[in-house]
C-alpha positions in Angstrom: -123.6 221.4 207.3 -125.0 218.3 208.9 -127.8 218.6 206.7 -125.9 219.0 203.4 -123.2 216.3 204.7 -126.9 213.4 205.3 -128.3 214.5 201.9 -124.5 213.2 200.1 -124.7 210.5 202.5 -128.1 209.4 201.5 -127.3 210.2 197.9 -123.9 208.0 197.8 -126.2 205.0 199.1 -129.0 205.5 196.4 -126.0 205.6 194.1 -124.4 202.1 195.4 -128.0 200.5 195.5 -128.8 201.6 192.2 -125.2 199.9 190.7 -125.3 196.9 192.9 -129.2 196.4 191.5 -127.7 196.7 188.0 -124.7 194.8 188.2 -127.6 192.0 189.8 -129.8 192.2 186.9 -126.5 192.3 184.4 -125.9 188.8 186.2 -129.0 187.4 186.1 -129.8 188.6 182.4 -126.2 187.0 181.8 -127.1 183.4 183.6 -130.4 183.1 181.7 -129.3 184.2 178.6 -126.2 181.5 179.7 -129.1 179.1 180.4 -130.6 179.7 177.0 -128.0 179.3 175.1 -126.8 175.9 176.5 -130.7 175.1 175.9 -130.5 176.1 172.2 -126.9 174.5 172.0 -128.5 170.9 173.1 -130.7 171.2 170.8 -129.1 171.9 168.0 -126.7 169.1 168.6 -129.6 166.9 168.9 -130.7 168.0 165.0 -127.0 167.7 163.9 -126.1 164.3 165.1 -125.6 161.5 162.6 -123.5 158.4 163.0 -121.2 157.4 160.4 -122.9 154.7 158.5 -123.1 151.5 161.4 -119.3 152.7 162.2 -119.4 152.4 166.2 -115.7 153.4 166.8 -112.7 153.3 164.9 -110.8 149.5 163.8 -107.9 151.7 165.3 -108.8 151.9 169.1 -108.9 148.9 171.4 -112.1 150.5 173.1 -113.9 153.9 172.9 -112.6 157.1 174.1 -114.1 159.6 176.2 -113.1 163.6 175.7 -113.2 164.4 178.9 -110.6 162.2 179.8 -108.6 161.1 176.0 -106.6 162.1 174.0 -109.2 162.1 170.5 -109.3 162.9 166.8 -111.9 165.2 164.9 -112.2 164.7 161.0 -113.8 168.2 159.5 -115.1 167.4 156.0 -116.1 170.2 154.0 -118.9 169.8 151.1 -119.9 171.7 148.3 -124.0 170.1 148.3 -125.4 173.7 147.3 -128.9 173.1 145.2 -126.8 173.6 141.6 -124.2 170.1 142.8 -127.5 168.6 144.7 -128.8 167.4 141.6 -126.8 164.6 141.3 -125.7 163.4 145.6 -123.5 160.3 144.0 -121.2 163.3 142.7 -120.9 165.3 145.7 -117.1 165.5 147.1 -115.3 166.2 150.2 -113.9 170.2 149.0 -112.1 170.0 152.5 -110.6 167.8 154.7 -108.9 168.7 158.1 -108.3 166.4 161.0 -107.5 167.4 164.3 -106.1 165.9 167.0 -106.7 167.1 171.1 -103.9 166.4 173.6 -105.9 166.2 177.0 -102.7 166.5 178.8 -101.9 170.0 177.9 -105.4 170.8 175.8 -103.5 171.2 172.7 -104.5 170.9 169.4 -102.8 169.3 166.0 -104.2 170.1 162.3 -103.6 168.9 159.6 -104.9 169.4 156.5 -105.4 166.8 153.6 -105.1 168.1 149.7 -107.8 167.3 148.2 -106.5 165.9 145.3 -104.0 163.5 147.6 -103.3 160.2 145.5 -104.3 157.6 148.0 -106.2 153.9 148.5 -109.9 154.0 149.2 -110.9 151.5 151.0 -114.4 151.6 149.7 -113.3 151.9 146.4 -111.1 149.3 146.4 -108.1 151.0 144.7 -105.8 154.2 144.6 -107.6 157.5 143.8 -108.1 161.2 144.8 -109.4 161.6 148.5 -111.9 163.9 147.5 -113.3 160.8 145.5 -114.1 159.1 148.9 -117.2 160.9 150.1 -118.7 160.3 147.1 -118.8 156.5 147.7 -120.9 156.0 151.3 -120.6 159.6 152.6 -118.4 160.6 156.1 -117.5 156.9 156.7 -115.8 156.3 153.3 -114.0 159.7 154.1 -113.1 158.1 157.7 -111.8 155.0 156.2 -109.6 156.6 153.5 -108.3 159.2 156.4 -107.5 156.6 158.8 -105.9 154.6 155.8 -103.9 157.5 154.8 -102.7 158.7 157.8 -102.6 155.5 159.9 -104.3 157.1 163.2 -107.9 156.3 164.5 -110.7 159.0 163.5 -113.1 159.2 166.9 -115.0 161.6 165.5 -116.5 164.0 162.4 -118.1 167.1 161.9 -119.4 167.7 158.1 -120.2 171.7 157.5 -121.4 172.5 154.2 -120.6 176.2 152.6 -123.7 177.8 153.7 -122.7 177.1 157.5 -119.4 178.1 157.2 -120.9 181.2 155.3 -123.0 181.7 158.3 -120.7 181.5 160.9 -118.6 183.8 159.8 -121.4 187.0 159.1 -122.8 185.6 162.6 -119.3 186.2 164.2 -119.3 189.9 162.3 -116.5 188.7 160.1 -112.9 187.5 160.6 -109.4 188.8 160.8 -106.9 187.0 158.5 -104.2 188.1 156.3 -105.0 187.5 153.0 -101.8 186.4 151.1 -102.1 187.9 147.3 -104.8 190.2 145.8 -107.4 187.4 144.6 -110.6 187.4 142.0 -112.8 184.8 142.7 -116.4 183.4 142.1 -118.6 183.2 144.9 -120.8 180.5 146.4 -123.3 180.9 143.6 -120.2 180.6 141.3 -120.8 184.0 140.3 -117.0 184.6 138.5 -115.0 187.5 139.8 -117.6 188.4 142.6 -115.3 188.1 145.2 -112.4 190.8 145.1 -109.8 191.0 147.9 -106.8 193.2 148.5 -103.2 191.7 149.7 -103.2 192.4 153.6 -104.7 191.9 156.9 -108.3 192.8 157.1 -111.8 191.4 158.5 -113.7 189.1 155.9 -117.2 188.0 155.6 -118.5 185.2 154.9 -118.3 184.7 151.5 -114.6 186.3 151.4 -113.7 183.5 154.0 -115.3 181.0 151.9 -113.3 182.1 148.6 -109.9 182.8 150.3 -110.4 179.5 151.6 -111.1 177.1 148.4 -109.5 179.3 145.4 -107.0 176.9 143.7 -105.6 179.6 141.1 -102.9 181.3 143.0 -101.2 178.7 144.4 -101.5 174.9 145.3 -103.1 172.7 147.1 -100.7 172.8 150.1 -100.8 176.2 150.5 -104.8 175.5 149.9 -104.5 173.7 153.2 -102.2 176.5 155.1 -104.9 179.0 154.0 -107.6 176.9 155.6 -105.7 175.9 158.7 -105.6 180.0 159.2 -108.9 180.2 158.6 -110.3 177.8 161.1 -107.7 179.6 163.9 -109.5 183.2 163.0 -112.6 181.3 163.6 -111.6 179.7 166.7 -110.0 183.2 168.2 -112.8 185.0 167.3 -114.9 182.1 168.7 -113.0 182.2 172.1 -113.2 186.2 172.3 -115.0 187.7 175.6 -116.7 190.3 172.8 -118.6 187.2 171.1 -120.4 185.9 174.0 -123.6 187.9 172.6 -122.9 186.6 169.2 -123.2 182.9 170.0 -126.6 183.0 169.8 -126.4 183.8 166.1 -123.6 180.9 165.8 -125.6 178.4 167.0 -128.5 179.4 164.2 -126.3 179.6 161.5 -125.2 176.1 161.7 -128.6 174.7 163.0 -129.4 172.2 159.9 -126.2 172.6 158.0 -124.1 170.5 160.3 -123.7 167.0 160.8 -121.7 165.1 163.1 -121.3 162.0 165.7 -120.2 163.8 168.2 -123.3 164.1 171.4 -123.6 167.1 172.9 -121.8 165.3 176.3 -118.9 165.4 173.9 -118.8 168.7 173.0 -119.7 170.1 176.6 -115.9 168.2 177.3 -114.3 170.5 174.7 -115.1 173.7 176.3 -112.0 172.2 179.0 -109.8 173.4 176.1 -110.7 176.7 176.3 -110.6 177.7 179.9 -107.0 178.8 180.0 -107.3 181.0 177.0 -107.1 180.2 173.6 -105.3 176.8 173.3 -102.1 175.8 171.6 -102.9 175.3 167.9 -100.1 173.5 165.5 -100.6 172.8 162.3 -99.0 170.1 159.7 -98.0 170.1 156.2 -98.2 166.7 154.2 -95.6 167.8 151.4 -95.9 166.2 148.2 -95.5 167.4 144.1 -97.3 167.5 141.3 -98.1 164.1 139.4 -99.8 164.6 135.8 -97.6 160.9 134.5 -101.1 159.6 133.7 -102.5 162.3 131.8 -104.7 163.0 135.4 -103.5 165.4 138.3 -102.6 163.9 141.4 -100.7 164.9 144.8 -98.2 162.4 145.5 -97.3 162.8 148.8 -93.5 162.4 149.7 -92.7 159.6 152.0 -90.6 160.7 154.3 -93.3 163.6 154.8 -95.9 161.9 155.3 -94.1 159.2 158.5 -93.2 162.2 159.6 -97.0 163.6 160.1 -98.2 160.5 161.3 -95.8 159.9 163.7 -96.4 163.5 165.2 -100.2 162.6 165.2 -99.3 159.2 167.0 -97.6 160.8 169.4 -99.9 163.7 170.2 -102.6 160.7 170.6 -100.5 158.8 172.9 -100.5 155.7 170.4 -96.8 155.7 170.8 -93.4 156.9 172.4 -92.2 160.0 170.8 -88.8 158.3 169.5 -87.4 162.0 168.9 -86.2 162.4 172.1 -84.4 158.5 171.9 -80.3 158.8 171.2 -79.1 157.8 168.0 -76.9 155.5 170.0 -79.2 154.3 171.6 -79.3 151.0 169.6 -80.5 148.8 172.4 -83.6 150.4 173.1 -84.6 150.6 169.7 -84.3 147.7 168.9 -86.4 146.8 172.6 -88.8 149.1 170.7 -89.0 147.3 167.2 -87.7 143.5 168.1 -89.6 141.8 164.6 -88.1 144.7 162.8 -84.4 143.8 164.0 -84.7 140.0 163.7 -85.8 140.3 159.9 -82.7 142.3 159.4 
């Protein structure tokens, strides 16, 4: 018995050495693949960074921010510069633009997504036109200017993906879960027509289904364009955040190696990761409503008024730029006008 009772002893030892070896080298495999990934990462955002023109910081901001420690906005410009619309760089246009504003109060996270076809003053240009006109002048900073112009908030930052990275992404993430909103036909990325066929419902999409749910403009319009983006970027981000893509990131950071470019360091991104640490932050998106404009024989979104102070005053107030004057009393007729004393006296 003694015997038989040392040989389980001895056996339940082996057995705890063997697991506490390999939960050791599961560890250590898990730190330098950490190690190497953070490695790749730098250098990657080394490859991808690219100021905006000589644009230092915004006109906006009194000094620069810091994301570790502001409150900061992220332009995302989407372009189509595939080898077929290369041919001829003056004509390449912004196909997506999405700025996002970080609280760094309560790491949350505003977007909002710009029509593309949103009647608005270029600066560069010198007069009213489409947005999506604005890359085509002087690149991210002409898309900057028109942003900030539209929208009246500083832009700190921007991040320009072309198709094949967000193509990428996706397939290195092993697809997406979003709820597609209609059956759809739709060409593909080589503009193949009809190559694309999806199904009403929630499902996983690749790639190139991600791509074509996101820029098709024959089921609906242009703001529910931007909803269908906005969803697109959050299936991104969850997948992203899940504990079942750690492995995967390897692939992520490939697939948008050279097909990125953006001003943000890679200081500045390590100070984004804060966002993520609880979980998956709080994501709200905006809608700049507008109608329909064909009065001069070209289409146009004219953006409604009210909608759009509405939006910026949201942004300015997730930025800290000003007092959220929601939570002021109607009645409250002295401290508005403590608030707005030029505006008062004119009246």
């Amino acid at each position: 018995m003694n015997r038989k009772k040392h040989r389980k002893t001895k056996s339940r030892r082996l057995a705890i050495k063997i697991a506490a070896i390999m939960i050791v080298s599961v560890l250590i495999c898990g730190s330098a693949f950490g190690i190497y990934l953070l490695k790749k990462a730098e250098l990657a955002a080394d490859r991808s960074f690219e100021t905006a023109g000589d644009r230092e910081m915004s006109d906006l901001r009194d000094e620069q921010v810091e994301p570790l420690h502001d409150n900061v906005s992220i332009l995302f410009i989407g372009v189509d510069d595939s080898e077929k619309r290369d041919q001829d760089t003056d004509n390449i246009r912004s196909d997506a633009l999405v700025l996002a504003t970080l609280n760094n109060a309560d790491k949350s996270i505003k977007l909002v997504s710009i029509p593309r076809d949103t009647y608005t003053y270029i600066p560069d240009a010198g007069h009213e036109d489409k947005i999506t006109h604005a890359y085509a002048f002087n690149g991210p900073s002409s898309a900057i200017e028109s942003v900030e112009e539209l929208l009246n908030v500083p832009v700190d930052y921007y991040v320009r993906m072309n198709f094949d990275a967000f193509i990428d992404v996706v397939d290195a993430l092993d697809g997406i879960e979003v709820n597609v909103p209609y059956d759809l036909k739709e060409q593909d990325e080589f503009d193949k027509k009809d190559a694309i066929v999806l199904e009403q419902g929630y499902q996983t999409l690749n790639g190139s289904e991600a791509l074509a749910l996101a820029r098709t403009r024959h089921y609906d319009n242009d703001i529910e364009r931007g909803k269908r983006q906005q969803m697109i970027i959050e299936s991104i981000m969850n997948k992203i955040l899940s504990a079942s893509s750690f492995s995967k990131y390897d692939n992520v950071i490939e697939a948008i190696g050279d097909n990125m470019k953006t001003d943000l360091t890679f200081k500045d991104m390590q100070s984004f990761f804060n966002y993520a640490k609880g979980g998956k932050p709080d994501v709200d998106t905006l809608t700049l409503d507008g109608y329909d404009d064909m009065s001069t024989g070209v289409y146009y979104w004219q953006l409604d008024d009210e909608s759009l102070t509405e939006v910026q005053d949201i942004l300015k107030s997730h930025l800290g730029l000003q007092p959220d004057t929601s939570t002021l009393s109607d009645s409250s007729e002295t401290d508005i006008a403590d608030l707005t004393p030029d505006e008062n006296e004119t009246e």
